[in-house]
Biopython code that builds the backbone (N, CA, C, O; Angstrom):
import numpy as np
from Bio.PDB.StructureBuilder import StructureBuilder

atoms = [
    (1, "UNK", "N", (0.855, -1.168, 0.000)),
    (1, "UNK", "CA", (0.000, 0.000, 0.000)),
    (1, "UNK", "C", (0.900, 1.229, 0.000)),
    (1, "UNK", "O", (1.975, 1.185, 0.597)),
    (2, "UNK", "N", (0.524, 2.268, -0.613)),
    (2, "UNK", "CA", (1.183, 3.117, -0.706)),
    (2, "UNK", "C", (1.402, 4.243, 0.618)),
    (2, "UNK", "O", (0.573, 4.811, 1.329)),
    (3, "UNK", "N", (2.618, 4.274, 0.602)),
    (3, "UNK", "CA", (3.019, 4.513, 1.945)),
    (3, "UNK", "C", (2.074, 6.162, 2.780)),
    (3, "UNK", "O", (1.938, 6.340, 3.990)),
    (4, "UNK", "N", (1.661, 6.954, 1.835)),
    (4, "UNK", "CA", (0.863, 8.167, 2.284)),
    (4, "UNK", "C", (-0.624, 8.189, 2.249)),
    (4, "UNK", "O", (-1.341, 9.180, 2.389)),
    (5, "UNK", "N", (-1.130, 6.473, 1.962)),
    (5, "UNK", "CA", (-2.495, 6.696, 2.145)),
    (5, "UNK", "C", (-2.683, 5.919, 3.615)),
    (5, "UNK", "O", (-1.752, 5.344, 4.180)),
    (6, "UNK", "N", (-3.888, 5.990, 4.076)),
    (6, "UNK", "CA", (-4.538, 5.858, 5.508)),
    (6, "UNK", "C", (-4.982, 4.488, 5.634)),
    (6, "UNK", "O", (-5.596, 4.014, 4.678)),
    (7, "UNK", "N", (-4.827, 3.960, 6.390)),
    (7, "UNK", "CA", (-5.268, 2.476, 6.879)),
    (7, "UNK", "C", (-6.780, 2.686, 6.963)),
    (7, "UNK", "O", (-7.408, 1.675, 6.648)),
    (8, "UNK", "N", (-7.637, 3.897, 7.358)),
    (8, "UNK", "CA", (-8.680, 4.349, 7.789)),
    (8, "UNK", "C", (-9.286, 4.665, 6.450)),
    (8, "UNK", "O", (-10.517, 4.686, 6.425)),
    (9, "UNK", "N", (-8.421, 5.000, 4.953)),
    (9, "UNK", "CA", (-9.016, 5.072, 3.870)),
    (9, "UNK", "C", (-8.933, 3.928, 2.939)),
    (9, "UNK", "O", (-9.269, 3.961, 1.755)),
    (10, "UNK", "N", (-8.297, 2.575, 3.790)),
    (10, "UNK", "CA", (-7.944, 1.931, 2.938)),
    (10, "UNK", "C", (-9.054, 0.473, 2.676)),
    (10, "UNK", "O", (-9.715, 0.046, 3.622)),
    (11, "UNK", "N", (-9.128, -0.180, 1.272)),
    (11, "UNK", "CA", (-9.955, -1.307, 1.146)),
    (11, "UNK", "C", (-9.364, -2.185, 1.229)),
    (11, "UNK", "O", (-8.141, -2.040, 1.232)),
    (12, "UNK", "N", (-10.080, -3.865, 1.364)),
    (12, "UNK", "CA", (-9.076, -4.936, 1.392)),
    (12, "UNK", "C", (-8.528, -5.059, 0.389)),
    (12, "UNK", "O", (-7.411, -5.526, 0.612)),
    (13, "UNK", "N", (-8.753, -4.835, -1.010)),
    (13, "UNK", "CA", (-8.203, -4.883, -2.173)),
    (13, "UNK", "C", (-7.102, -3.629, -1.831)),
    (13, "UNK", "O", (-6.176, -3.541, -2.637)),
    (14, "UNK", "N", (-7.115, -2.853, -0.942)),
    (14, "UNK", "CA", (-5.787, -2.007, -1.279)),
    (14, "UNK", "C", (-4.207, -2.930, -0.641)),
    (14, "UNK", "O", (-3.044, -3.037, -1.028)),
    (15, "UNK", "N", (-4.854, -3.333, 0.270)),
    (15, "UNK", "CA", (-3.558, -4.003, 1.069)),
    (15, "UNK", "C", (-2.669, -5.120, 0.748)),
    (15, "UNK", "O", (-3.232, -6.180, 0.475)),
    (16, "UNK", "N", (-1.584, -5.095, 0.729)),
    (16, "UNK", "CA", (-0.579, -5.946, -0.467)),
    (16, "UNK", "C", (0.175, -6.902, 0.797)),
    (16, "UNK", "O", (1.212, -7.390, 0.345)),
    (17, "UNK", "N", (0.008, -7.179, 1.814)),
    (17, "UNK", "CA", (0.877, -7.721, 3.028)),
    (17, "UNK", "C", (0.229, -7.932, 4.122)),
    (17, "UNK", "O", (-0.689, -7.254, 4.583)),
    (18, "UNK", "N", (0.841, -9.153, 4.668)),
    (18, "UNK", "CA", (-0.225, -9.978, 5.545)),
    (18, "UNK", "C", (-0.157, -8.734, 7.104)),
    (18, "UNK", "O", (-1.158, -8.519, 7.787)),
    (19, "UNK", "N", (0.836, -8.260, 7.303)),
    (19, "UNK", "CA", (0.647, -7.210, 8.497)),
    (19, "UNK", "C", (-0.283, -5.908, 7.978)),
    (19, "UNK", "O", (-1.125, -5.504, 8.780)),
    (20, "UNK", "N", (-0.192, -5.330, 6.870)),
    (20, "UNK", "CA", (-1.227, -4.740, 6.391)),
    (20, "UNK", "C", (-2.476, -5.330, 7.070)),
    (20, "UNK", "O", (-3.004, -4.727, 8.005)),
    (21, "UNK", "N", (-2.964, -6.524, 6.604)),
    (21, "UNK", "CA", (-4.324, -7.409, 7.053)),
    (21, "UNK", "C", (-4.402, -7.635, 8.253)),
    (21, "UNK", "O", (-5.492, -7.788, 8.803)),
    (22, "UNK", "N", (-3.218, -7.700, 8.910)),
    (22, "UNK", "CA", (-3.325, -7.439, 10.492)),
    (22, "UNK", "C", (-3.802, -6.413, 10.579)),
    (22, "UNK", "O", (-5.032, -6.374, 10.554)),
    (23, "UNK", "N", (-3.162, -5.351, 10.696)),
    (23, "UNK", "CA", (-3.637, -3.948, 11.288)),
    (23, "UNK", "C", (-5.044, -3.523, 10.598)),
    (23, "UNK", "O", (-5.630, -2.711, 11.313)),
    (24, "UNK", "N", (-5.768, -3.850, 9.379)),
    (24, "UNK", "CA", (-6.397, -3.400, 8.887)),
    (24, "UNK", "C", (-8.206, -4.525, 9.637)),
    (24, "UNK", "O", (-9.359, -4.127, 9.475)),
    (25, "UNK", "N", (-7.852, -5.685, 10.280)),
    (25, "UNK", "CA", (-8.724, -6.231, 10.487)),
    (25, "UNK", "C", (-8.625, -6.040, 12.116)),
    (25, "UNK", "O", (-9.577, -6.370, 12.824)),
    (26, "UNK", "N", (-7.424, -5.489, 12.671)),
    (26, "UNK", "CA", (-7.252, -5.280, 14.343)),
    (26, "UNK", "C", (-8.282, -3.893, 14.534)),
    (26, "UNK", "O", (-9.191, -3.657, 15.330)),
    (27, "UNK", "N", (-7.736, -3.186, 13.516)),
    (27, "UNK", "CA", (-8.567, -1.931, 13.781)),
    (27, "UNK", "C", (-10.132, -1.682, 14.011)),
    (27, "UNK", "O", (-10.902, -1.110, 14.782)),
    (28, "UNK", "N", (-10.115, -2.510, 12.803)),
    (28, "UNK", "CA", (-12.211, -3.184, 12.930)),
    (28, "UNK", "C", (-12.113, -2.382, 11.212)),
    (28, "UNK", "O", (-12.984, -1.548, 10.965)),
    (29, "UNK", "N", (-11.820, -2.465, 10.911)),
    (29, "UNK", "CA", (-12.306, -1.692, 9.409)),
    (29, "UNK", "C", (-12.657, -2.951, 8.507)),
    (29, "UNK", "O", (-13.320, -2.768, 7.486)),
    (30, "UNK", "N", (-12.254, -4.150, 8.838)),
    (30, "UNK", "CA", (-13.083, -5.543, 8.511)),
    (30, "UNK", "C", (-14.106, -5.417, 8.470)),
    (30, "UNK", "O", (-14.879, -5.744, 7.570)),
    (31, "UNK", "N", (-14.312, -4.913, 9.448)),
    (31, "UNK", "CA", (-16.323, -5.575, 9.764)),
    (31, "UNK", "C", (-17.055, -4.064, 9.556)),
    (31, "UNK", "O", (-18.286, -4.073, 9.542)),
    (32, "UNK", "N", (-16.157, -2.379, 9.347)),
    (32, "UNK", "CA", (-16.494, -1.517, 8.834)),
    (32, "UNK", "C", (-17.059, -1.945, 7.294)),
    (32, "UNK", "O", (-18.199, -2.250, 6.943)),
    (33, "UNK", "N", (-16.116, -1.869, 6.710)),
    (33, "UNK", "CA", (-16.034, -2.277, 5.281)),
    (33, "UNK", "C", (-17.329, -3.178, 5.083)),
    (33, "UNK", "O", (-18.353, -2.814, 4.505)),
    (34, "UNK", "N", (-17.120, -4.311, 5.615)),
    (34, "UNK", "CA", (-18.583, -5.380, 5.358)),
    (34, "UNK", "C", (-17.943, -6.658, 4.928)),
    (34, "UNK", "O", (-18.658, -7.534, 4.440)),
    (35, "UNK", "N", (-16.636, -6.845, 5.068)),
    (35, "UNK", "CA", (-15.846, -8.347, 4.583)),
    (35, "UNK", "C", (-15.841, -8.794, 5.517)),
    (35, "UNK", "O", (-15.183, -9.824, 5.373)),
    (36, "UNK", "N", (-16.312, -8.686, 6.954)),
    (36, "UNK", "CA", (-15.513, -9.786, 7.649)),
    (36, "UNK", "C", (-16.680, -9.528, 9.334)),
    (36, "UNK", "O", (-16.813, -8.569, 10.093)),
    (37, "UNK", "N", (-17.332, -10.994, 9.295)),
    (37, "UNK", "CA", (-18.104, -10.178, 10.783)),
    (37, "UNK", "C", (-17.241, -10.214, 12.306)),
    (37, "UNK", "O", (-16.139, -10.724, 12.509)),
    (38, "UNK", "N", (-18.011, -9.595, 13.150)),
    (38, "UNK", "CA", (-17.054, -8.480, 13.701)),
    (38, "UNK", "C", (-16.823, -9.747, 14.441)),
    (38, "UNK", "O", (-15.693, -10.115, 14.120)),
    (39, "UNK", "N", (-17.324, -10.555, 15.241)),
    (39, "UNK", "CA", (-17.222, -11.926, 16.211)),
    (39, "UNK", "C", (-15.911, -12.755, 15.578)),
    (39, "UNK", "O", (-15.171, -13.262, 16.420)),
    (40, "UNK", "N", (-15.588, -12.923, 14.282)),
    (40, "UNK", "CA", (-14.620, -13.153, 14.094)),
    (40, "UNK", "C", (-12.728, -12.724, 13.562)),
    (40, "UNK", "O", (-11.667, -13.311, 13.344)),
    (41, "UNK", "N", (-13.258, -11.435, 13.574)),
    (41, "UNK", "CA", (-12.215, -10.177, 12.676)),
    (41, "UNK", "C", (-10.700, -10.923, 13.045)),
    (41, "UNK", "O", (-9.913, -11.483, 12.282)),
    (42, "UNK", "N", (-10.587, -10.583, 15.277)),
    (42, "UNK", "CA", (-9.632, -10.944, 15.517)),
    (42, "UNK", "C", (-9.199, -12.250, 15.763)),
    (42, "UNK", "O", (-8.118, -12.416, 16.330)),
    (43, "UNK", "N", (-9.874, -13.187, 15.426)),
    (43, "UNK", "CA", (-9.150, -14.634, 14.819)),
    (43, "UNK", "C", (-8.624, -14.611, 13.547)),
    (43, "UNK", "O", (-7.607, -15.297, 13.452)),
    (44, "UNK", "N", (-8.957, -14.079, 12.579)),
    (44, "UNK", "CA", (-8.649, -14.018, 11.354)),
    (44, "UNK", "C", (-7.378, -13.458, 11.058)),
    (44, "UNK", "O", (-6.636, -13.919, 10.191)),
    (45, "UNK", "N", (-6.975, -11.950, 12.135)),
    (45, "UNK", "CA", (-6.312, -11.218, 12.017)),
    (45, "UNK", "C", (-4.963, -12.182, 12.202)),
    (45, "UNK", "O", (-4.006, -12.390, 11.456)),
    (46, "UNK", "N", (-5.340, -12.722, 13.640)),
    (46, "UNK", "CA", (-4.276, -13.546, 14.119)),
    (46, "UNK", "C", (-3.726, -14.685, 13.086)),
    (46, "UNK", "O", (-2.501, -14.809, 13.063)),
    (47, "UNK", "N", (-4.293, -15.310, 12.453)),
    (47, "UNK", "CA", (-4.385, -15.736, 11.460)),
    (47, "UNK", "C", (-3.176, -15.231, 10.242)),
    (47, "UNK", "O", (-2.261, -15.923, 9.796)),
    (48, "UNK", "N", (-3.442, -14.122, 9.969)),
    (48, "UNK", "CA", (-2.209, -13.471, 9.414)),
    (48, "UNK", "C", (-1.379, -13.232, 9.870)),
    (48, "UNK", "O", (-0.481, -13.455, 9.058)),
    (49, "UNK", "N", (-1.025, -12.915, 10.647)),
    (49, "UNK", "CA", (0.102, -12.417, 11.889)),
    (49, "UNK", "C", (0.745, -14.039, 11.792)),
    (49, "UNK", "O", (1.965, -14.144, 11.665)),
    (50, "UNK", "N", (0.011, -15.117, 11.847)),
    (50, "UNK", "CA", (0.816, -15.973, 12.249)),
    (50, "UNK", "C", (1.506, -16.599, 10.955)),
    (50, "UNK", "O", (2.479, -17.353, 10.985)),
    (51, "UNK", "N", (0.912, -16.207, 9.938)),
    (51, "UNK", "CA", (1.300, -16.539, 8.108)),
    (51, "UNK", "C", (2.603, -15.351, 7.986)),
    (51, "UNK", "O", (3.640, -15.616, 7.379)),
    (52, "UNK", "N", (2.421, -14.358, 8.492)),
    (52, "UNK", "CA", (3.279, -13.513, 8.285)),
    (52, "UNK", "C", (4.392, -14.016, 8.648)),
    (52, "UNK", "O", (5.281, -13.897, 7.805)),
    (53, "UNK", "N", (4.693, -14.579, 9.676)),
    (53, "UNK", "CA", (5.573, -14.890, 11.071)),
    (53, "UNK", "C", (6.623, -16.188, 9.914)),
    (53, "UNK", "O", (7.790, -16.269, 9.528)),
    (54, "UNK", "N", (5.329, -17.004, 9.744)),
    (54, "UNK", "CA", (6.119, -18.086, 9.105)),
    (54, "UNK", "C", (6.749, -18.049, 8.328)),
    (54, "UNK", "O", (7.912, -18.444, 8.412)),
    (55, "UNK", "N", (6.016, -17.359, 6.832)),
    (55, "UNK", "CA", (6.584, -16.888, 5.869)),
    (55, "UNK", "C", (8.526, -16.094, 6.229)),
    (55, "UNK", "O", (9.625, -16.470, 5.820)),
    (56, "UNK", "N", (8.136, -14.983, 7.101)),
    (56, "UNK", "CA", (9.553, -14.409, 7.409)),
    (56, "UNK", "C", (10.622, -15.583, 7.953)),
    (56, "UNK", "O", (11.782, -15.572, 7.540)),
    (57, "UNK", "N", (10.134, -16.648, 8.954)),
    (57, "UNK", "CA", (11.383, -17.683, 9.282)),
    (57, "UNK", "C", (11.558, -18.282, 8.210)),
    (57, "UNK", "O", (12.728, -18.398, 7.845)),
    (58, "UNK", "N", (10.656, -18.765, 7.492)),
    (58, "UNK", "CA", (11.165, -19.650, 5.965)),
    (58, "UNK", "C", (12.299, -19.148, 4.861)),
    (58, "UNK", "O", (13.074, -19.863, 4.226)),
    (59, "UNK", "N", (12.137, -17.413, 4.816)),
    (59, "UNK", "CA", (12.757, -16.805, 4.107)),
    (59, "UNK", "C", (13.552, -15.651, 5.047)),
    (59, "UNK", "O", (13.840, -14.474, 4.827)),
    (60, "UNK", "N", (13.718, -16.332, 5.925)),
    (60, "UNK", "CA", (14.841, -15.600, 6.631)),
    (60, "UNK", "C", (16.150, -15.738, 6.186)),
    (60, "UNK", "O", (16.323, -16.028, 5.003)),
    (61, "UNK", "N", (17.193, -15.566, 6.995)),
    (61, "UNK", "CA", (18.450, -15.100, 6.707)),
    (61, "UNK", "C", (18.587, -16.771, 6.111)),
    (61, "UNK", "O", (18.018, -17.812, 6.441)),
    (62, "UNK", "N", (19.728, -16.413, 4.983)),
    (62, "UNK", "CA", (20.284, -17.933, 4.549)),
    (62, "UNK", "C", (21.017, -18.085, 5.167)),
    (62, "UNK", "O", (21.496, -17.199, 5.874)),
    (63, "UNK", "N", (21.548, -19.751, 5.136)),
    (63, "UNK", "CA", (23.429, -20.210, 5.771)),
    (63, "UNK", "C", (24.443, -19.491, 4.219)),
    (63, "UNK", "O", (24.527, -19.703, 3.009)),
    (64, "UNK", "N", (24.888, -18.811, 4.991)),
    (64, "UNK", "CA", (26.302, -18.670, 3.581)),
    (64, "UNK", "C", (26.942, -20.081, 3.884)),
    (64, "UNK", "O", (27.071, -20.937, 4.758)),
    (65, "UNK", "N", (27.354, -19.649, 2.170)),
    (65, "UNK", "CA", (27.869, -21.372, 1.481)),
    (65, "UNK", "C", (28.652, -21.717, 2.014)),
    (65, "UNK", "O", (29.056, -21.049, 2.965)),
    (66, "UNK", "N", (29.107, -22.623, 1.760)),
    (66, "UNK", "CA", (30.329, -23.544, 1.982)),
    (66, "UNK", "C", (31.270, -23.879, 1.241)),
    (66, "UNK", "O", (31.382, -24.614, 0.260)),
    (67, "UNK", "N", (31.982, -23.202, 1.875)),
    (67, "UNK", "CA", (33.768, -22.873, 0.650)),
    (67, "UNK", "C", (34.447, -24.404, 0.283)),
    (67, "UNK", "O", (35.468, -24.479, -0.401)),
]
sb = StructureBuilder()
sb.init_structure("model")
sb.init_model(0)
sb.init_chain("A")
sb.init_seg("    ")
for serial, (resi, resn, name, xyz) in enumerate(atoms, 1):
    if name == "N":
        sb.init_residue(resn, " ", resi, " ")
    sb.init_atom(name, np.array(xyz, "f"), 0.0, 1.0, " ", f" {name:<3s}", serial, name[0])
structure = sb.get_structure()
């Protein structure tokens, strides 16, 4: 998302990253918007947060090679 627009102006189609979808479903603008009901927002959120998490250890730092 582009870095000078508002989380508060933003749609789910704007958000390109699973912490984006965190913050954007923590806030409640999920269940603003109309994608997501409100009883479940912050499971979902967590949900990403925890895809996020994984994704970063998988593609974390490499082993440098072996000479």
């Amino acid at each position: 998302m582009e870095a000078n627009r508002k989380l508060s102006d933003a749609l789910w189609g704007d958000l390109e990253t699973d912490e984006e979808r965190v913050d954007f479903l923590i806030s409640g603008r999920g269940f603003e918007t109309g994608i997501i009901a409100k009883a479940i927002q912050h499971e979902v959120a967590m949900a990403f947060q925890f895809r996020s998490e994984i994704i970063k250890e998988r593609m974390g730092p490499k082993a440098a090679p072996e000479d």
